[in-house]
C-alpha positions in Angstrom: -27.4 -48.6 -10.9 -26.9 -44.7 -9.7 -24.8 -44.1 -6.7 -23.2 -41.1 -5.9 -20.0 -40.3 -3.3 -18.4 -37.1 -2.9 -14.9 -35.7 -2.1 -13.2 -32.3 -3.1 -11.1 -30.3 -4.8 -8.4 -27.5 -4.0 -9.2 -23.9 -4.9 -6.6 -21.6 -4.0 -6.6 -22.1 -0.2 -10.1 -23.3 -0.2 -12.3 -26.6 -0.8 -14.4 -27.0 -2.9 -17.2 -30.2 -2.6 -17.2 -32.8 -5.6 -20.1 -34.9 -6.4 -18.6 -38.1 -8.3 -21.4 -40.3 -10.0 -21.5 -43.9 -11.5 -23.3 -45.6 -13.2 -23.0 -49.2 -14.2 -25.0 -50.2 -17.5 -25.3 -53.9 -18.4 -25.2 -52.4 -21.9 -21.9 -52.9 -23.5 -18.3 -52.9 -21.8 -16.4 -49.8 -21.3 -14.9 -47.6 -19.3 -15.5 -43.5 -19.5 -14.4 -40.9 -17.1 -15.9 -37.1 -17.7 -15.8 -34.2 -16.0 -12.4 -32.6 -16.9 -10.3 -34.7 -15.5 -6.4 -34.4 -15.5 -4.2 -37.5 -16.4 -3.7 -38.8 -13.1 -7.3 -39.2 -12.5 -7.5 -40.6 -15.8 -5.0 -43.2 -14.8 -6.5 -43.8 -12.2 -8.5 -47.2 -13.8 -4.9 -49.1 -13.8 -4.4 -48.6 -9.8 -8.2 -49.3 -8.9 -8.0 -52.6 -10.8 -4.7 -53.5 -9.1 -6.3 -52.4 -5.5 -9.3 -54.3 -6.2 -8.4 -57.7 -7.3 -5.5 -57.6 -4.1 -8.1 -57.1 -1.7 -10.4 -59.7 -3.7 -12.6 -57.5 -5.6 -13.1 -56.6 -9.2 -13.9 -53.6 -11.4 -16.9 -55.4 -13.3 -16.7 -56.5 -17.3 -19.9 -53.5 -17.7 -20.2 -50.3 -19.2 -19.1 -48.1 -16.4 -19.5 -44.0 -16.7 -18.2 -41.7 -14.2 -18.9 -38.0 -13.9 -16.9 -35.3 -11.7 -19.4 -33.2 -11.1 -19.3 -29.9 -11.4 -18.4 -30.9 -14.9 -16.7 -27.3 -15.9 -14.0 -27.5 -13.6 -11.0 -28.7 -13.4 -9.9 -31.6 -11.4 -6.7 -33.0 -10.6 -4.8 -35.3 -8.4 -4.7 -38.9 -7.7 -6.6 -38.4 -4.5 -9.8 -39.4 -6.2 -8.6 -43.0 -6.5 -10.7 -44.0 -3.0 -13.6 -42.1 -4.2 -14.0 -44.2 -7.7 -13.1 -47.6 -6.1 -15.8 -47.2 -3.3 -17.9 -45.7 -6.3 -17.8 -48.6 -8.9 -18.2 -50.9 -5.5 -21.3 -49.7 -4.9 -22.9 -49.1 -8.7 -22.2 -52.9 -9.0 -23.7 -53.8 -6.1 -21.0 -55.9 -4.3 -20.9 -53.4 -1.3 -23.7 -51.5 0.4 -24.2 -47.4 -0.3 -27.1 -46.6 2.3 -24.2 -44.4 3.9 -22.4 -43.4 1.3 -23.8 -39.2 1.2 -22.8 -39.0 4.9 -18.8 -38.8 4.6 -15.9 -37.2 2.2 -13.8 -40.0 0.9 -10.3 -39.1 -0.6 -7.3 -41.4 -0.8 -4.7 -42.1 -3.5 -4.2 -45.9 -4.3 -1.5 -47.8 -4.4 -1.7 -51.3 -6.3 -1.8 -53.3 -3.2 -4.8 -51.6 -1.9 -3.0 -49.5 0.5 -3.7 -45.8 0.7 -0.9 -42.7 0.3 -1.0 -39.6 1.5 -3.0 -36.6 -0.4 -2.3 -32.5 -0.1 -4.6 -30.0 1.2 -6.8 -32.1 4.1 -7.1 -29.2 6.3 -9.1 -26.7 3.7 -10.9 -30.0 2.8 -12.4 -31.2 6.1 -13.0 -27.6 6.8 -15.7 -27.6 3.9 -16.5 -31.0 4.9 -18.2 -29.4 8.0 -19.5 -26.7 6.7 -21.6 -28.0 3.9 -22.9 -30.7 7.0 -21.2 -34.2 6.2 -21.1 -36.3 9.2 -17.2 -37.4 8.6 -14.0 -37.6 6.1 -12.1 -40.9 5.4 -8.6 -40.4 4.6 -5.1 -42.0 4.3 -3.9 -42.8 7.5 -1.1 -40.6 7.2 -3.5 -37.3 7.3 -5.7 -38.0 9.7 -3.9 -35.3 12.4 -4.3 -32.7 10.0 -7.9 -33.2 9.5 -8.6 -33.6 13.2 -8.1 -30.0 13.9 -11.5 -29.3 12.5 -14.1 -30.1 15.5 -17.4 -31.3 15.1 -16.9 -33.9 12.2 -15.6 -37.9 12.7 -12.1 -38.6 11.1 -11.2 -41.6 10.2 -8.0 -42.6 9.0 -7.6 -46.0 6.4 -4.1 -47.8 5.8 -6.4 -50.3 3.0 -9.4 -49.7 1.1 -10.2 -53.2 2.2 -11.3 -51.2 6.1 -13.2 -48.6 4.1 -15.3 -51.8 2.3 -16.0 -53.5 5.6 -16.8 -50.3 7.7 -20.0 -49.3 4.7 -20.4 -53.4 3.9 -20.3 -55.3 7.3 -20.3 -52.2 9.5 -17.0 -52.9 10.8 -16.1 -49.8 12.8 -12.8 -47.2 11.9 -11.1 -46.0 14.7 -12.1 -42.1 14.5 -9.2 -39.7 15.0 -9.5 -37.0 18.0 -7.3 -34.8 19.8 -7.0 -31.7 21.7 -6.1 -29.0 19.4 -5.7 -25.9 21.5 -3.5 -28.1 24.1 -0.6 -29.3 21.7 -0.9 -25.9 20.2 -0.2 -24.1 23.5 2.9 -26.8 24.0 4.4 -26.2 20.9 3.3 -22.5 20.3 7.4 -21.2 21.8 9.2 -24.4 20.6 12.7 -22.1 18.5 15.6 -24.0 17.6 17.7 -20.5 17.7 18.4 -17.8 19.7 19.5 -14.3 19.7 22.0 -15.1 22.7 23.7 -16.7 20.8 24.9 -13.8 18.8 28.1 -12.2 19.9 28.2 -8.5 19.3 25.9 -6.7 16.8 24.0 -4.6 19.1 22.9 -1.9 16.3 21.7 -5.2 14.5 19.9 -7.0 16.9 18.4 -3.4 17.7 17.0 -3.2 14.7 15.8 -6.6 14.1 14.1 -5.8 17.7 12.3 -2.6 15.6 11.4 -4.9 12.9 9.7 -7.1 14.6 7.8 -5.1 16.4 6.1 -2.9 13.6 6.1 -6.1 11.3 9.0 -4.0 9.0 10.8 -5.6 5.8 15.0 -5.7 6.6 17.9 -5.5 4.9 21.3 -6.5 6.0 24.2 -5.5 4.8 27.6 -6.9 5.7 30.7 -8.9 4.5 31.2 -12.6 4.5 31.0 -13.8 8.1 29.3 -10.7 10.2 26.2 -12.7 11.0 23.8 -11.6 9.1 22.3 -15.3 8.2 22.5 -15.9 11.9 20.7 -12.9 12.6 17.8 -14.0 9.8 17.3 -17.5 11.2 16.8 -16.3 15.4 13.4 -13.6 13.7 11.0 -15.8 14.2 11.9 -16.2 18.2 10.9 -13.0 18.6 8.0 -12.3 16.5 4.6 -12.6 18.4 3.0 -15.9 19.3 1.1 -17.2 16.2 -2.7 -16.8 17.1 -5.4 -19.7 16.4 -6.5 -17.7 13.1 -2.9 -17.3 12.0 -2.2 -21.1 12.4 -4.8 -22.2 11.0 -4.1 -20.0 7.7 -0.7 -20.7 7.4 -1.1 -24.5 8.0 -4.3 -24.4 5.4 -1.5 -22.9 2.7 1.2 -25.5 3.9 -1.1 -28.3 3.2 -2.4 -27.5 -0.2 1.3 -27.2 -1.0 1.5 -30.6 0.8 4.2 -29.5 2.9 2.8 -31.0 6.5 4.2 -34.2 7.3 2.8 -36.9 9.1 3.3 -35.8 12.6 2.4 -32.1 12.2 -1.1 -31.6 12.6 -0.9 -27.4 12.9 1.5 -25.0 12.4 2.6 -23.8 15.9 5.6 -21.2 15.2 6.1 -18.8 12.5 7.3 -19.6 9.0 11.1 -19.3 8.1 11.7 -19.7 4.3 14.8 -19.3 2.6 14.9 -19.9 -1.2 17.9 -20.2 -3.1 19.0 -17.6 -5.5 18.0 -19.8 -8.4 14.4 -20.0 -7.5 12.2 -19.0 -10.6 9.4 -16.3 -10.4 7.0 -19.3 -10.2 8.0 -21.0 -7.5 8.8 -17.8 -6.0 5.2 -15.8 -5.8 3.3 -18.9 -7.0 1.4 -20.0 -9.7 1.9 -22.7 -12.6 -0.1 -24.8 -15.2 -1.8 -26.2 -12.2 -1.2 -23.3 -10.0 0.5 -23.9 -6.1 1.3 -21.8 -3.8 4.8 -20.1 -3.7 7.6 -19.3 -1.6 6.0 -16.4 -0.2 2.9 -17.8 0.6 4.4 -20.6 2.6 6.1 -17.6 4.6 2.2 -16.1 5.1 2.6 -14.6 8.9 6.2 -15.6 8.9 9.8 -14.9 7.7 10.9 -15.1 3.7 14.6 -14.7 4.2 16.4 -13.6 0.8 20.7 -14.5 1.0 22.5 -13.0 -0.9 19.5 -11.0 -2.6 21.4 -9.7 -5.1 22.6 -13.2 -6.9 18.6 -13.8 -7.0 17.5 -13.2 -10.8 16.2 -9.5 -11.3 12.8 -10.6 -12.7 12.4 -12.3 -9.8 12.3 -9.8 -7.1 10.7 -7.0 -9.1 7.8 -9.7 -9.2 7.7 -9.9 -5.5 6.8 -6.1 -5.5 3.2 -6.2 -6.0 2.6 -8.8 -2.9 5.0 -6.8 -0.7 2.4 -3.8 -1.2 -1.0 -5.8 -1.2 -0.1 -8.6 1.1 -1.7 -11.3 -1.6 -0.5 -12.4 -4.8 -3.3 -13.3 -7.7 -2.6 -15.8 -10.2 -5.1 -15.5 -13.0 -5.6 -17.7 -16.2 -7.9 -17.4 -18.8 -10.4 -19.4 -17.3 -10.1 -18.6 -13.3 -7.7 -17.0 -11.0 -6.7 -17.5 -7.6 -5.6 -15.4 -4.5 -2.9 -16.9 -1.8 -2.4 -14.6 0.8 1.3 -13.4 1.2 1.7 -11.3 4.3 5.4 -12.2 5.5 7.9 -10.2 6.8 11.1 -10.0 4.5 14.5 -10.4 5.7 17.4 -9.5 2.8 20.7 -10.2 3.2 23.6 -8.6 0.6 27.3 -7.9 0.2 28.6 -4.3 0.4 30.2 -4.7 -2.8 30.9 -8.0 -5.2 34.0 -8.8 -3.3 31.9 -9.1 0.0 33.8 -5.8 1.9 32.8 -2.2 2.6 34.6 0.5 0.3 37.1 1.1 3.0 37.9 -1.9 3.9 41.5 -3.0 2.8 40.1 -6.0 1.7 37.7 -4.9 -0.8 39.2 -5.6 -4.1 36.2 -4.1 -5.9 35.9 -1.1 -8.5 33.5 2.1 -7.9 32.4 0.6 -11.3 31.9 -3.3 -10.1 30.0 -1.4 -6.4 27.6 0.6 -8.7 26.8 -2.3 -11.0 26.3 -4.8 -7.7 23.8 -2.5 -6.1 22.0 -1.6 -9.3 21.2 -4.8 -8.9 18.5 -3.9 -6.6 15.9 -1.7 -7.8 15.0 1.6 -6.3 11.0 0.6 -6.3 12.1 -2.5 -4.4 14.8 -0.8 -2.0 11.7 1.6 -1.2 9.4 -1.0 0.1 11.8 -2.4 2.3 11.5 -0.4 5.6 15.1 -0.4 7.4 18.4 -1.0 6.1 21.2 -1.6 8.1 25.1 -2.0 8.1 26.5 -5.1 9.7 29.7 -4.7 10.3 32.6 -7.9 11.4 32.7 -8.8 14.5 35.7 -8.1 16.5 37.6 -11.2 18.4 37.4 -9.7 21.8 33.8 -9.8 20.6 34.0 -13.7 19.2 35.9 -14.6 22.3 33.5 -13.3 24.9 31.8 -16.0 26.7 29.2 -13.8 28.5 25.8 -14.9 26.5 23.6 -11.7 24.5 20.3 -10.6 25.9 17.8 -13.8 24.9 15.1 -13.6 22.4 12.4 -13.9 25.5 13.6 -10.7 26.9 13.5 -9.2 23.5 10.1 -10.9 22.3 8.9 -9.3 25.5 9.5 -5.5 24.5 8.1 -6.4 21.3 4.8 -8.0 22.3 4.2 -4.9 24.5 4.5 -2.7 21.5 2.5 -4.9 19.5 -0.1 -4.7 22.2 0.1 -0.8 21.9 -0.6 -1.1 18.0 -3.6 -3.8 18.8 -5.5 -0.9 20.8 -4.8 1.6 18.2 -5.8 0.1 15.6 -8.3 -2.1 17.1 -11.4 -0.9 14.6 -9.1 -1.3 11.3 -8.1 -4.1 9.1 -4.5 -3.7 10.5 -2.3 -6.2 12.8 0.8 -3.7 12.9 2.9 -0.4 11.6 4.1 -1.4 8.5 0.8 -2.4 7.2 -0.7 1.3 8.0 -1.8 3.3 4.5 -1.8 7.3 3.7 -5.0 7.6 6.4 -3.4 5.7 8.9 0.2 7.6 8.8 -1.9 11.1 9.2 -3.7 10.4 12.2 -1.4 8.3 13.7 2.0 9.8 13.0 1.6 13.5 14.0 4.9 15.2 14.3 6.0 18.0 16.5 7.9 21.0 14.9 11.7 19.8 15.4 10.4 16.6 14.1 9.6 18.0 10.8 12.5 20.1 10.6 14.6 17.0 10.6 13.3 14.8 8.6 12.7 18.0 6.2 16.7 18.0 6.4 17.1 14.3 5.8 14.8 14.4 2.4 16.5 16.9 1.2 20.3 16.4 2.2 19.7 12.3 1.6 16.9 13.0 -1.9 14.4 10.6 -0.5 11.5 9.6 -2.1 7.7 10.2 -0.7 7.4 5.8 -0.3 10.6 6.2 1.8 9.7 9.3 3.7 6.3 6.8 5.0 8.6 4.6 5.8 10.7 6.5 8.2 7.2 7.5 9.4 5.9 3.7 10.3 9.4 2.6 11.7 9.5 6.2 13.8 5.9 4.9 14.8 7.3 1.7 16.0 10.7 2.8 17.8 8.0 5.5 20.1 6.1 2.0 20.5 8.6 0.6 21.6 9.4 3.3 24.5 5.3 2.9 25.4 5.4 6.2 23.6 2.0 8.0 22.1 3.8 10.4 20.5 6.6 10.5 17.6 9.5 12.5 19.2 12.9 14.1 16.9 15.4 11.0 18.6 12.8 8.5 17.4 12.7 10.5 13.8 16.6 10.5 14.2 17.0 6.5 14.8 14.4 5.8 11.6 16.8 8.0 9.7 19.8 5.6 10.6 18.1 2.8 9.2 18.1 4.1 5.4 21.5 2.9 4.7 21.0 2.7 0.5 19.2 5.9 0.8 22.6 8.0 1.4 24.7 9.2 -1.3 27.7 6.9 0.1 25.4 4.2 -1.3 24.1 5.9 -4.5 27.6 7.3 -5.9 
């Protein structure tokens, strides 16, 4: 006997449906699994035998073939374990399949008959409804994730044993349903940090404040102890509310990474992601024998927060280059490739020098040769795409010892949502969310400038030998400082402040 059950495969960020079908042939004994699967599905045999006879069932003494359908690609996982069992059930007969075509079924095994929990349910029950199935059966465990996706039953499983009585004796599952948009809405401004916390760094938090509101990669520079880790961490408090869209993109690449647990159902607040220095370029932008998402795709409309970005491996952040431009990073192999979106903002962190101090500090114990060969470190194309770069310097103790709290990251989220709102209307009609992600078109029409304007930053090119990348970059971050204001056009102070936030442009820094 014929039957066939289907459940899916991850793509990239996307689903992609799987027709699995078995046949049971009274001719001979065996067992053959095609279709190009990896070794845990090829494994999988041992744990479906185990399942089976501890819920008092048996894989049958019969030749048994099973084809992953299409047969060209690739599949991998353990989470076609539930899939197979159900599938054997049926070819032999011992359950009922009249319903079988109706629902996804996905579920890892374990030898008990219980079920574990698989990765990337969201982009899967997504597919499930488009292509029409009337419901998904999953491991208990992922049943919120799945439930985000309207308009299709969820059912969550702790045994194959409830998945066997609900197609044999029509035992009902308890389907899984919940209000998206309201626990969305609850958790949407839920921040562990905040910027009154902060004591001192005005000229910091000012331009984190500009950063934020055009979307603009950071760097801060300071020694040991000035905040600027403390600074990273309180970004996302005062970024824009994550929309619907956003959420569900971002959870759909946290997923697929299996990186939701089993209370999260959607992502409510932006990213943070801070690697260590010894990440590899892999796990950094993605990709693999079996390729995952990276680093900077899990930071997808959030934060990737680089400490101490010079001690992170040189190869490793000129590879990041390419997705800081193009906002997606492509992982190709010989037979396919895959895109994972990478739009983050990127907060840096680094030392003045390798002994942590500014040249004229007395602590800085450093050579002019040792400073030059620290900040060589950092290549010019990367220093380029970074839009503001600012000094942090210590904090004072009257400063420390001041127990008046800092402005709050409500009052400063509020100026920047109003000049995100101004950048919504502008560019309303384009494929563009904020400043920093405006092109050569964009920074024409948009970022006219006034005679005394020009004259200055004329001076600053020449007198600081910036490049044309960094001149647009004064250009988007002048755009943002006049949003800011509520500003339409660029004025010379708001040329003047963009100027200030080229640090490792000045010949101080290039010596």
């Amino acid at each position: 006997m014929l039957v066939k059950i289907f459940g899916s495969a991850i793509h990239g960020v996307s689903a992609q449906t799987i027709t699995i079908e078995v046949n049971v042939d009274t001719g001979g004994v065996g067992y053959h699994l095609v279709g190009l699967p990896d070794n845990a599905i090829k494994e999988s045999s041992y744990r479906i035998n185990a399942a089976l006879k501890n819920v008092g069932y048996k894989i049958p003494g019969k030749k048994i073939t099973i084809n992953m359908a299409p047969a060209d690609l690739r599949k991998e996982g353990s989470a076609y374990d539930l899939s197979i069992a159900i599938g054997i059930l049926a070819a032999s007969d011992l359950i009922k399949a009249e319903n079988l075509e109706k629902y996804i079924i996905m579920g890892e095994l374990s030898l008990d008959g219980g079920l574990q929990p698989i990765k990337g349910v969201l982009p899967i029950a997504i597919k499930a409804r488009e292509e029409g199935f009337k419901g998904i059966i999953l491991p208990k465990q992922n049943v919120r994730e799945a439930a985000i996706v309207n308009n299709l039953e969820v059912y969550g499983v702790e045994n194959i044993k409830q998945v066997i009585d609900f197609f044999n004796e029509d035992i009902p599952l308890e389907r899984t349903e919940f209000d998206t948009r309201k626990e969305f809405q609850e958790k949407i401004d839920h921040f562990p940090f905040d910027f009154s916390e902060v004591k001192g760094q005005e000229t910091a938090k000012r331009a984190m404040e500009v950063a934020a509101a055009g979307g603009h990669n950071i760097i801060l520079i300071g020694p040991p102890g000035s905040g600027k880790t403390m600074l990273a961490k309180r970004v996302p408090s005062i970024l824009p509310p994550l929309t619907m869209k956003e959420a569900l993109e971002t959870t759909k690449i946290h997923s697929v990474a299996g990186k939701m647990g089993a209370n999260n159902s959607l992502m409510t607040v932006r990213p943070f992601r801070s690697p260590h220095h010894t990440i590899s370029d892999v796990a950094l932008v993605g990709g693999g024998s079996y390729p995952q998402p990276g680093e900077i795709s899990l930071a997808h409309n959030g934060v990737l927060f680089l400490d101490e970005m010079p001690e992170f491996k040189r190869t490793v952040l000129e590879v990041m280059r390419q997705p800081l431009e193009d906002r997606e990073v492509t992982i190709s192999r010989a037979r396919f490739s895959v895109n994972y979106p990478a739009s983050f903002m990127l907060v840096a962190s680094m030392n003045p020098s390798p002994s942590g101090y500014f040249p004229d500090d007395p602590n800085n114990t450093s050579s002019q040769f040792e400073m030059q060969r620290y900040m060589n470190k950092l290549s010019g194309p990367l220093l380029d795409r970074i839009d503001i770069h600012i000094e942090v310097q210590k904090v004072e103790f009257e400063q420390l010892s001041d127990r008046r709290k800092g402005e709050s990251s409500i009052a400063i989220r509020e100026r920047v949502l109003k000049a995100r709102e101004m950048q919504n209307v502008r560019y309303q009609d384009l494929d563009i969310s904020y400043n920093a992600q405006i092109g050569p078109k964009e920074l024409e029409k948009y970022c006219e400038l006034n005679e005394d304007s020009k004259n200055l930053i004329k001076n600053a090119m020449e007198k600081l030998n910036l490049s044309a990348r960094a001149y647009d970059r004064i250009l988007k971050v002048s755009r943002t400082i006049a949003d800011l204001e509520q500003s339409e056009h660029i004025l010379s102070h708001h040329i003047s402040e963009a100027i200030q936030y080229r640090s490792l442009d000045r010949e101080f820094w290039n010596a």
